[in-house]
ZAMI-476426 format. One line per 4 residues: number of its first residue (from 1); their letters; for each residue x, y, z of N, C-alpha, C. Coordinates in steps of 0.001 Angstrom, whole numbers, plus 500000, padded with zeros to 6 digits. Layout:
NUM	A	X/Y/Z/X/Y/Z/X/Y/Z; ...
END
This chain:
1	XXXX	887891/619718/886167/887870/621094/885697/888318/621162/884250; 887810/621745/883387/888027/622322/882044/889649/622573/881855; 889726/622121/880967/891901/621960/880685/892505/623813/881095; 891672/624307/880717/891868/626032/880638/891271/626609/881577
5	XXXX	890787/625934/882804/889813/626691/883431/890887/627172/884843; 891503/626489/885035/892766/626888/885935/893054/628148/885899; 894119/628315/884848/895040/629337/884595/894123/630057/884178; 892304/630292/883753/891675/632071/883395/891410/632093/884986
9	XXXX	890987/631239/885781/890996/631154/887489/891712/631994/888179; 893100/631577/887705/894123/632127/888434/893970/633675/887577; 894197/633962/886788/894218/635760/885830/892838/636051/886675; 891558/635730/886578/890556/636452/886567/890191/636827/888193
13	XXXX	890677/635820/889171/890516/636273/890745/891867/637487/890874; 892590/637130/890155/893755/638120/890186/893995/639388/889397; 893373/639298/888575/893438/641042/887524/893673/642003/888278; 892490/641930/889232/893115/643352/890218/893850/643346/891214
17	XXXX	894476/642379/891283/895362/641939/892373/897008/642121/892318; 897073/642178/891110/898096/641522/889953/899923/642121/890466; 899284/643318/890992/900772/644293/892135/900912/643436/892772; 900064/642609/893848/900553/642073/894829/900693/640998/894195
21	XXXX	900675/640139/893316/900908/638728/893096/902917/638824/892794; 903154/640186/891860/903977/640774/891376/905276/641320/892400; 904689/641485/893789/905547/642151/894601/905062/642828/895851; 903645/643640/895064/903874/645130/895867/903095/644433/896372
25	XXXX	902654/644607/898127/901942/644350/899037/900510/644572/898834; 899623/644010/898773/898313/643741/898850/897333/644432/899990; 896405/644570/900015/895318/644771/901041/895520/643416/902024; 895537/643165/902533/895169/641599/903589/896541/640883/903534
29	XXXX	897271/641250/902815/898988/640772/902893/899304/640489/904826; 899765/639763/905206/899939/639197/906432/899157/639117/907783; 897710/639656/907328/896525/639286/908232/896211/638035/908305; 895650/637449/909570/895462/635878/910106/894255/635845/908716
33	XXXX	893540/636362/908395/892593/636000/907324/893322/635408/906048; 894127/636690/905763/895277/636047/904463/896530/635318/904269; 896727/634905/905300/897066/633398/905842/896665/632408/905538; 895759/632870/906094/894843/630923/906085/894172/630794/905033
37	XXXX	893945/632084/903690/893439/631683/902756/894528/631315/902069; 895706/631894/902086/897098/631100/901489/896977/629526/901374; 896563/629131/902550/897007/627711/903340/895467/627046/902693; 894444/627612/903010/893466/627287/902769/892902/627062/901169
41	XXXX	893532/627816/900492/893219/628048/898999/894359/628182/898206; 895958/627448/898382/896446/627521/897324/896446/627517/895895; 897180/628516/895451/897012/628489/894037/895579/629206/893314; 894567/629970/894581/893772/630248/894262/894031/632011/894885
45	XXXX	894745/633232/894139/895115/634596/895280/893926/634976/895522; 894067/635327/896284/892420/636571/897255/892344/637369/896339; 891370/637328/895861/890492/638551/894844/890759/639652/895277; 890861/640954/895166/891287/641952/895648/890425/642669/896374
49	XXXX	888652/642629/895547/887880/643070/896262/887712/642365/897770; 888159/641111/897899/887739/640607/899317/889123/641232/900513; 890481/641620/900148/891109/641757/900233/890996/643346/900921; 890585/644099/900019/889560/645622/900515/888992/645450/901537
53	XXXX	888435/644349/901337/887271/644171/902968/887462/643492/903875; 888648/642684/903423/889575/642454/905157/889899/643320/905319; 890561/643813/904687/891634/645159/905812/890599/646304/906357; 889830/646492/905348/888817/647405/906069/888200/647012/907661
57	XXXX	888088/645538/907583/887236/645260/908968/888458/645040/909641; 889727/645444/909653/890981/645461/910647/891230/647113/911002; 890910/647909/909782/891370/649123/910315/890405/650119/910717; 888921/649505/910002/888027/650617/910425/886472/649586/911050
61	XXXX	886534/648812/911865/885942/648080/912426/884506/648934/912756; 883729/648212/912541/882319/648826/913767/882490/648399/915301; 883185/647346/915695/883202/647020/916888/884295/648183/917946; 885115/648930/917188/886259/649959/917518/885396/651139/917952
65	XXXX	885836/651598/919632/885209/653248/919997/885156/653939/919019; 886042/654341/918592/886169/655417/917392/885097/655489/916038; 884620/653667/915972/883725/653709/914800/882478/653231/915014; 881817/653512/916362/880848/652411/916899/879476/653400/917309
69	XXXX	880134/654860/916957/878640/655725/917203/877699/655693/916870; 877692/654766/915511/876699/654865/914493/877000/653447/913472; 875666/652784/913168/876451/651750/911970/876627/652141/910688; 877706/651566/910607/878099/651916/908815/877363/651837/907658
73	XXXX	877348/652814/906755/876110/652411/906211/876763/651098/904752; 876176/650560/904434/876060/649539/903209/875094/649622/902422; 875862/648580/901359/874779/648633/900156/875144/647585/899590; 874279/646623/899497/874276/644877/899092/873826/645335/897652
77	XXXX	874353/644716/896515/874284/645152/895170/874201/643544/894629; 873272/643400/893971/872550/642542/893347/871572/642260/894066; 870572/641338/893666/869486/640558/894561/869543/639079/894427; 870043/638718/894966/869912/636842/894392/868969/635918/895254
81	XXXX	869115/636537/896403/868072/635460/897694/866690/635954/897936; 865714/635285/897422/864618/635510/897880/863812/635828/899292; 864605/635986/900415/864477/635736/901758/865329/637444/901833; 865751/637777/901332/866442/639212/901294/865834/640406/900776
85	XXXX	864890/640286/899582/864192/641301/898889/862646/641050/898692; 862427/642527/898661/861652/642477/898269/861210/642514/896959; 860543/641613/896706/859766/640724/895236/860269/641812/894192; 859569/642320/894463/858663/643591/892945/859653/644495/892752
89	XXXX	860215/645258/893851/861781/646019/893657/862563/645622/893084; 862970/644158/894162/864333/643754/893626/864053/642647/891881; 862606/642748/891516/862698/642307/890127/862943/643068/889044; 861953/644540/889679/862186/645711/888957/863844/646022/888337
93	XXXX	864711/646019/889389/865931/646336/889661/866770/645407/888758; 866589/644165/889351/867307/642846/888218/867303/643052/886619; 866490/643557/886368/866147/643303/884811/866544/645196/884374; 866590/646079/885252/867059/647216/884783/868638/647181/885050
97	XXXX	869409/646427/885774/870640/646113/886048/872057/645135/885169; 870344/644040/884786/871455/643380/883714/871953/641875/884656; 871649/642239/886502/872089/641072/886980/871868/639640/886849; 870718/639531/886323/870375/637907/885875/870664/637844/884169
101	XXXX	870773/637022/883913/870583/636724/882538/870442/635171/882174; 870286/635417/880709/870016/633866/880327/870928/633051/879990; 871069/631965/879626/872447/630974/879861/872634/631014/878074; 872042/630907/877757/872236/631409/875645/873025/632819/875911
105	XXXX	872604/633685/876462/873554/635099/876434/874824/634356/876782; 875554/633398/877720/877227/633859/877523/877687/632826/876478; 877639/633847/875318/878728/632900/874329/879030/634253/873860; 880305/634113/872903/880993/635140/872451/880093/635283/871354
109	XXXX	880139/637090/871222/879552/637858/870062/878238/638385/870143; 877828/637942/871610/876488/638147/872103/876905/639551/873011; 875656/640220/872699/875853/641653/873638/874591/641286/874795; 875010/642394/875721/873971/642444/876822/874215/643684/877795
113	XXXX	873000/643770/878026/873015/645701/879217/873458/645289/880581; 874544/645632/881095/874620/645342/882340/874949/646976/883123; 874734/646986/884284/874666/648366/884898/875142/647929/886571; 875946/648475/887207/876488/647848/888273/876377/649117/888992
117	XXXX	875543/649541/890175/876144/651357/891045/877313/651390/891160; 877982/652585/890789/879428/652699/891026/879675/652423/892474; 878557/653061/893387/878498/653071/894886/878482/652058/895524; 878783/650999/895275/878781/649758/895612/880075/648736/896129
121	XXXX	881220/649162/896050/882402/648595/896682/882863/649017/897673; 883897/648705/897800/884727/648721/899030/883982/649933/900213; 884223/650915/899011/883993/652286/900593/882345/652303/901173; 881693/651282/900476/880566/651254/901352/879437/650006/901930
125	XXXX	880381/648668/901149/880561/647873/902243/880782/647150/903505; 880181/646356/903972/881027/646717/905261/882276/645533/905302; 883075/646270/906071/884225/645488/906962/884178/643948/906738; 885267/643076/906312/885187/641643/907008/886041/641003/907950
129	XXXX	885290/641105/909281/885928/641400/910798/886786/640195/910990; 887685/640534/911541/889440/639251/911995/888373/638130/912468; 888145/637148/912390/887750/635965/913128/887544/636286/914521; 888357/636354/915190/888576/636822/916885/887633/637938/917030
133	XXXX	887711/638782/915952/886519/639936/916349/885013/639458/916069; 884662/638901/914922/883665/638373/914720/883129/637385/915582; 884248/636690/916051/883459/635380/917103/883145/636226/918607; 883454/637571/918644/882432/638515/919897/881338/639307/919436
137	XXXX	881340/639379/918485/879945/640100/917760/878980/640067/917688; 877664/641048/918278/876862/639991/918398/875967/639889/917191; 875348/638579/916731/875005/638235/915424/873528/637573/915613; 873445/636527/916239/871903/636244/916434/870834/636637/916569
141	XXXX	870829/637631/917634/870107/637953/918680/870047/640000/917757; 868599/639805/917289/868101/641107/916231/868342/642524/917243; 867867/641949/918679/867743/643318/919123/869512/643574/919577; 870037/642583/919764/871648/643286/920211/872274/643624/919156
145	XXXX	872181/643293/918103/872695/643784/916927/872242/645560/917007; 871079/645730/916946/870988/646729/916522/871541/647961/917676; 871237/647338/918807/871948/647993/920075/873271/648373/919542; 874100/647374/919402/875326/646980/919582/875751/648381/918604
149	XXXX	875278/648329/917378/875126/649271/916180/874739/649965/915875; 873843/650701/916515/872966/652155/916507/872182/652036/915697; 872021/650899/915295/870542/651150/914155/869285/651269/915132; 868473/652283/914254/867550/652500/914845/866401/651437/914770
153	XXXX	865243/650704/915902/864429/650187/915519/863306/650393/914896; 862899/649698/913672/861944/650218/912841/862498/650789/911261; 864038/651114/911073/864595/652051/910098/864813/650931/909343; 864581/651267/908029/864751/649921/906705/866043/649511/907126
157	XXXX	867137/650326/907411/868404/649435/908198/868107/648288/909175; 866976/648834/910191/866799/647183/910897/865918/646323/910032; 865081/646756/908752/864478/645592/908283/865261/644893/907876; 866677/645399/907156/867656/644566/906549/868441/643799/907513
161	XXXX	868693/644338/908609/869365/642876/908986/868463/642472/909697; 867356/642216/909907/866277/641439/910268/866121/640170/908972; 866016/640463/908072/865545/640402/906572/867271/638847/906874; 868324/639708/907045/869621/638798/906810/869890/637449/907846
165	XXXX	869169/638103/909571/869052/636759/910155/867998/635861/909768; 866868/636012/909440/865468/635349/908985/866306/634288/907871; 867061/634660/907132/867500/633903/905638/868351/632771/906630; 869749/633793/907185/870454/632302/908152/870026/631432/909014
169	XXXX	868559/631666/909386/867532/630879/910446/866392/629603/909553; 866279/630044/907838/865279/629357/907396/865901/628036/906557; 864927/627206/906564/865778/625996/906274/865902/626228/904953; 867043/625246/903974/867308/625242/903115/866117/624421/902044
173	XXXX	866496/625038/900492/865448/624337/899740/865485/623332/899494; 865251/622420/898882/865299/620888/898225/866770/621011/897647; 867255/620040/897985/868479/619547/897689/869838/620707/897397; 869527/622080/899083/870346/623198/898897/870690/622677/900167
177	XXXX	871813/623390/900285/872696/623977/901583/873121/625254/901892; 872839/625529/903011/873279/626626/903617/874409/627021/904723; 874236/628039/904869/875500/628522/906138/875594/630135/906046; 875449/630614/907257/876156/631922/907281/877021/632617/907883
181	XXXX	878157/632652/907536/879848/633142/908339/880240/634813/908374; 880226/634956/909739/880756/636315/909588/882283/636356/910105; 883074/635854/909571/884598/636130/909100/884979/635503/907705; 886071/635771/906936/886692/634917/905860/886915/633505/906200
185	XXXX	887588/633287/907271/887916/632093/907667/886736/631286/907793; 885436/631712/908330/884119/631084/908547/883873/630376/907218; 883917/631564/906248/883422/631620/904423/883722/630425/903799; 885076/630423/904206/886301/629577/903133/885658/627911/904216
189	XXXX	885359/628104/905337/885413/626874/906070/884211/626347/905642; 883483/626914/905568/881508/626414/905066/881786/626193/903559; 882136/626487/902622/882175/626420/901587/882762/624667/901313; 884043/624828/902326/884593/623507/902426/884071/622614/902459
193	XXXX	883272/622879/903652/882259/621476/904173/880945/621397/903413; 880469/622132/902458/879270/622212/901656/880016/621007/900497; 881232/621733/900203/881427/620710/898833/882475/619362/899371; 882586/619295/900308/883219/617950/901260/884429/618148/900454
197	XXXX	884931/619371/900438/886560/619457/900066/887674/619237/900415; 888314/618276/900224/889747/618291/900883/890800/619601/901353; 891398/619807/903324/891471/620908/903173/892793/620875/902439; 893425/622011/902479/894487/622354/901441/894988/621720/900180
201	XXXX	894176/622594/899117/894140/622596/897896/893177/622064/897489; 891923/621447/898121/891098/621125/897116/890074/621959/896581; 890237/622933/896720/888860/624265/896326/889526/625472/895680; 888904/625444/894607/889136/626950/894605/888255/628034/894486
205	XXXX	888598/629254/894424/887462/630651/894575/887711/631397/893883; 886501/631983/893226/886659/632817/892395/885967/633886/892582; 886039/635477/892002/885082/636607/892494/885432/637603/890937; 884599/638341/890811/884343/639351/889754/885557/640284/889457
209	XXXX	886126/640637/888365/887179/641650/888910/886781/642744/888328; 885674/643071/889356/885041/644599/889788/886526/645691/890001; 886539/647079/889258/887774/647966/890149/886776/647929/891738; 887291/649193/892430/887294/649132/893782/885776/649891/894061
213	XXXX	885375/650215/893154/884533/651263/893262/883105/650706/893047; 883230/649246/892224/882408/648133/892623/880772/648187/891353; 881410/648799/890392/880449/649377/889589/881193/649413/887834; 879641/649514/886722/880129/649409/885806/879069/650418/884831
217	XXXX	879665/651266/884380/878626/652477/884014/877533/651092/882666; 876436/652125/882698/875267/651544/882306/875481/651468/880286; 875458/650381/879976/875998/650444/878412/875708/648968/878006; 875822/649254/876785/875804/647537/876167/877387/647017/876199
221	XXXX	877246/645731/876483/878566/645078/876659/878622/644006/875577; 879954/643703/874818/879915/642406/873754/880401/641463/874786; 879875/640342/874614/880581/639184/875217/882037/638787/874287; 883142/638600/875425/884177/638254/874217/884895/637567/874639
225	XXXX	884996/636543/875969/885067/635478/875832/884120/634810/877443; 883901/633479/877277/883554/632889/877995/884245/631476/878417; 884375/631400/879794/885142/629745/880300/884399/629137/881222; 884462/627990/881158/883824/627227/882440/884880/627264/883396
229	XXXX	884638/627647/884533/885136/627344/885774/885439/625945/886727; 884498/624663/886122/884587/623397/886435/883993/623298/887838; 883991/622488/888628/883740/622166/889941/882401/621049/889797; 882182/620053/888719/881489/619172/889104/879724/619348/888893
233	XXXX	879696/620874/888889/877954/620733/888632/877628/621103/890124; 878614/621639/891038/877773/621743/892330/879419/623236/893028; 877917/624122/893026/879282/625310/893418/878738/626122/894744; 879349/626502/895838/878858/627449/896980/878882/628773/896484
237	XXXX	877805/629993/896098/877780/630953/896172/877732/631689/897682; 878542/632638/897685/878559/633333/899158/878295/634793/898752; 877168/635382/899294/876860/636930/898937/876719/638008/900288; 877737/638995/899980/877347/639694/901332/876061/640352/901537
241	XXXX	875684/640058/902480/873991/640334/903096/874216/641899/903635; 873152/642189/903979/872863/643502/904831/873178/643378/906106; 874306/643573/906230/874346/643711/908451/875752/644919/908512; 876060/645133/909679/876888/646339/910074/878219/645616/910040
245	XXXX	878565/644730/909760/879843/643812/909147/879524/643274/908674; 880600/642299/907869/880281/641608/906500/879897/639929/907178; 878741/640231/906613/878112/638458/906899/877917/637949/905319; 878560/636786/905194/878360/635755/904282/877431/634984/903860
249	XXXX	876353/635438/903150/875246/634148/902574/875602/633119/901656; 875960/632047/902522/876478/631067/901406/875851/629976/901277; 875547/629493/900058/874344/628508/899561/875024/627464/898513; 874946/626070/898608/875670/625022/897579/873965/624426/896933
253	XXXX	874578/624692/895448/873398/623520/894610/873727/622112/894596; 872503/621550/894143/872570/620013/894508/873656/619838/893227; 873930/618327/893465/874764/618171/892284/874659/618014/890866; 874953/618856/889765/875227/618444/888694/873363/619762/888561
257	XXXX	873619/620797/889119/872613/621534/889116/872731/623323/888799; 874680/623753/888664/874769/624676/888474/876317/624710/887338; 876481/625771/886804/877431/625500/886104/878669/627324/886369; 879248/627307/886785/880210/628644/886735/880895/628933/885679
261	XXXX	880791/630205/885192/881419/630798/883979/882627/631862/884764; 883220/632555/883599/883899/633858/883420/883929/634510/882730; 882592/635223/882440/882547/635818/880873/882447/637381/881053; 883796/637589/879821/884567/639066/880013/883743/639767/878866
265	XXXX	883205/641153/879620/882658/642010/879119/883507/643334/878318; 882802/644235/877455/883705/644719/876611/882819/645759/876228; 882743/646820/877247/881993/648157/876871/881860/648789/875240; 880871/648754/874841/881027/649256/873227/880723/650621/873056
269	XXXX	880388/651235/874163/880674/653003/873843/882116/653161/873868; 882598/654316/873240/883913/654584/873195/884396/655016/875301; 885510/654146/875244/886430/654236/876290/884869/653219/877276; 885076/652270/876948/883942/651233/877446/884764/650234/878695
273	XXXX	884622/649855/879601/885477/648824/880343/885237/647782/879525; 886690/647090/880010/886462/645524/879983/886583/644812/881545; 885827/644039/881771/886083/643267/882784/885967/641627/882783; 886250/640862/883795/886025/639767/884027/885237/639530/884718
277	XXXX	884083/639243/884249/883189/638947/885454/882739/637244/885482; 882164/636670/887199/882194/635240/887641/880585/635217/887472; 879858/634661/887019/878614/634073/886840/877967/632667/887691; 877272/632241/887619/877170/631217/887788/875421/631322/887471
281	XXXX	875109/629990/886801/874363/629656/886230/873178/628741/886991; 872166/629245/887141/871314/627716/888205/870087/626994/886939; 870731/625535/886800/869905/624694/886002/868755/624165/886426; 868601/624012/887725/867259/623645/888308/866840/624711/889480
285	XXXX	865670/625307/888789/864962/626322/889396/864174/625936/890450; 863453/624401/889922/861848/623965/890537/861708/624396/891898; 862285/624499/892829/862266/624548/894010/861808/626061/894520; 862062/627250/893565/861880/628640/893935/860908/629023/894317
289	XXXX	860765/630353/894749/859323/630964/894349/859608/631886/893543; 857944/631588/892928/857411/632131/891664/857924/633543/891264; 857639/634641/892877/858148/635530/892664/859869/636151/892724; 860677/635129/892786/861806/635397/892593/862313/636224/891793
293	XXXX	863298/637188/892215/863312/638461/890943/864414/637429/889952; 865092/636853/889955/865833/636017/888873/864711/635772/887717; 863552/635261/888008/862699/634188/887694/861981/635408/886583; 861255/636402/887588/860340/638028/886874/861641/638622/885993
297	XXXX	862764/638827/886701/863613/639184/885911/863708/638873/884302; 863936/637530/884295/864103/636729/883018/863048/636441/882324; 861064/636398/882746/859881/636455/882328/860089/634768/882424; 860578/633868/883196/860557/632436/883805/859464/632047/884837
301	XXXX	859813/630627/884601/858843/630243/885829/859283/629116/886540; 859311/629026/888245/860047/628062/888677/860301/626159/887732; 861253/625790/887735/861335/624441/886607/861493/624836/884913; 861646/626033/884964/861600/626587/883327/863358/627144/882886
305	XXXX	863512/627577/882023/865125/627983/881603/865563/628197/882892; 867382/627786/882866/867879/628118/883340/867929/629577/883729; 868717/630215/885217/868794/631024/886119/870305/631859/885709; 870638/632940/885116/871862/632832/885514/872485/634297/886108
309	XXXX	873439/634503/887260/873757/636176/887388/875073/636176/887640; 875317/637541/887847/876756/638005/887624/876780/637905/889377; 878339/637712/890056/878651/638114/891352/878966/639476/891252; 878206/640241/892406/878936/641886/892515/880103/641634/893309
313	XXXX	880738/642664/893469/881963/642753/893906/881626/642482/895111; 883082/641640/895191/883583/641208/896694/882544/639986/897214; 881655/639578/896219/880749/638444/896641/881592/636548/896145; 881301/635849/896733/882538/634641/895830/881605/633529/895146
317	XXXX	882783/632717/894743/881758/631198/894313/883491/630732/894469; 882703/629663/895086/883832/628555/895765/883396/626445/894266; 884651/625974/894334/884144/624908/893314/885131/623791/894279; 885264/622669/894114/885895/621792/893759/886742/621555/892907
321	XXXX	888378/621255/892861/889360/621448/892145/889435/619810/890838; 889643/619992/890191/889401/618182/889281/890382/617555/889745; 890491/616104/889977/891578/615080/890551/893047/615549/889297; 893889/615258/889859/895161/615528/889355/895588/613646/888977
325	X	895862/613591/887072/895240/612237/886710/896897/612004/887338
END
């Protein structure tokens, strides 16, 4: 890992965290989830947005009488998997959003349009259910899901999680890996075994530090600084999919095939955010299809420039930690 890539690691999963690192109790503070990411990810704190969405899937569950009349509604913000969108929308969308970009854009002094729905965090995400709840859930099987959840059959709600098991059912591309976990503990465990990580302490995770609301009004941003994140050239992205709890799409590039940044944005209208946002970069495309909105997004073609997008909130990228000389 990069001599500096540690300690912006540790600030940038933590910015919004920063009360609880400090003292004040956290979202996911003594849940079996934030436990074992303690144990599981030292030295690496729970991003805050993921932190939102444990506790959410502890206190306001879909599997709970009280919240089970109807499924919750969501909203998956970005497009990154081709097996998830549709083509022409979600290219349309990419390139009016700002979510892909080119790997020349992150250096400092470079501007770029990025646009994030405010509507997009915590309060309309779904839940990420205790382990114990998730391992009764039903997840495979399209028509109990939707039973289970009141989605109606036929309603773009069941195309989407139709759309989300089809992706965890299809094989992986040339020299990818897959997995899809519906708990934290699942997340952090696949990620493990994608990058053959040693457990405790050899990984760390990183996520966007989106506020809660999961959005970034529509403006030009200066780039003003950028870091490598390290992990070897081979990183697990995990993106929450469309389902009535939070399911994990998590995917590892081959090696020495992706590169992770942290490049902090810097609103240039007056009273502009700054944030930290986690990138990650894909150097070998060849394997895509053509119509990939990354690909239309950027006016690319599978095997051509690099790939690169921002994580929305509460989505991760997991690395490999560098040997300690």
């Amino acid at each position: 890992m990069h001599r500096s890539a540690l300690p912006l690691l540790l600030l940038t999963v933590a910015a919004a965290a920063a009360a609880g690192v400090h003292g004040r109790a956290r979202p996911a503070d003594g849940t079996p989830a934030g436990m074992f990411w303690e144990h599981a990810l030292p030295g690496s704190p729970m991003p805050e947005a993921v932190a939102e969405l444990v506790q959410k899937g502890v206190d306001h569950s879909p599997l709970l009488p009280r919240n089970s009349s109807s499924a919750a509604p969501y909203i998956v913000q970005g497009c990154s998997f081709e097996y998830i969108c549709h083509f022409k929308a979600a290219a349309d969308a990419a390139a009016a959003t700002g979510v892909f970009f080119r790997e020349e854009e992150a250096r400092v002094g470079a501007t770029m349009a990025v646009y994030f729905p405010a509507a997009a965090g915590a309060a309309v995400l779904p839940g990420i259910l205790p382990r114990a709840a998730a391992a009764g859930a039903p997840f495979g099987d399209l028509a109990a899901v939707l039973a289970r959840f009141g989605v109606a059959p036929g309603s773009d709600q069941a195309t989407e999680v139709g759309d989300t098991l089809r992706w965890c059912r299809a094989p992986p591309l040339a020299g990818e890996r897959r997995a899809c976990a519906t708990s934290l503990e699942a997340t952090v465990s696949a990620a493990a075994r994608m990058l053959a990580a040693t457990a405790g302490g050899g990984m760390w995770a990183a996520a966007s530090a989106l506020p809660k609301g999961g959005g970034l009004p529509r403006q030009e941003y200066a780039v003003t600084a950028v870091e490598e994140l390290g992990g070897g050239g081979r990183h697990v992205s995990c993106h929450v999919a469309p389902f009535p709890y939070a399911v994990y799409q998590c995917h590892a590039t081959a090696p020495e095939s992706s590169r992770a940044l942290v490049v902090t944005l810097r609103g240039l209208e007056r009273g502009g955010p700054e944030v930290a946002m986690v990138a990650v970069c894909h150097l070998d495309t060849r394997g895509w299809n053509p119509e990939h909105p990354g690909l239309e997004a950027l006016h690319t073609k599978p095997g051509g420039a690099p790939v690169c997008h921002f994580m929305p909130y509460g989505h991760l990228v997991f690395g490999v930690k560098a040997a300690q000389p």
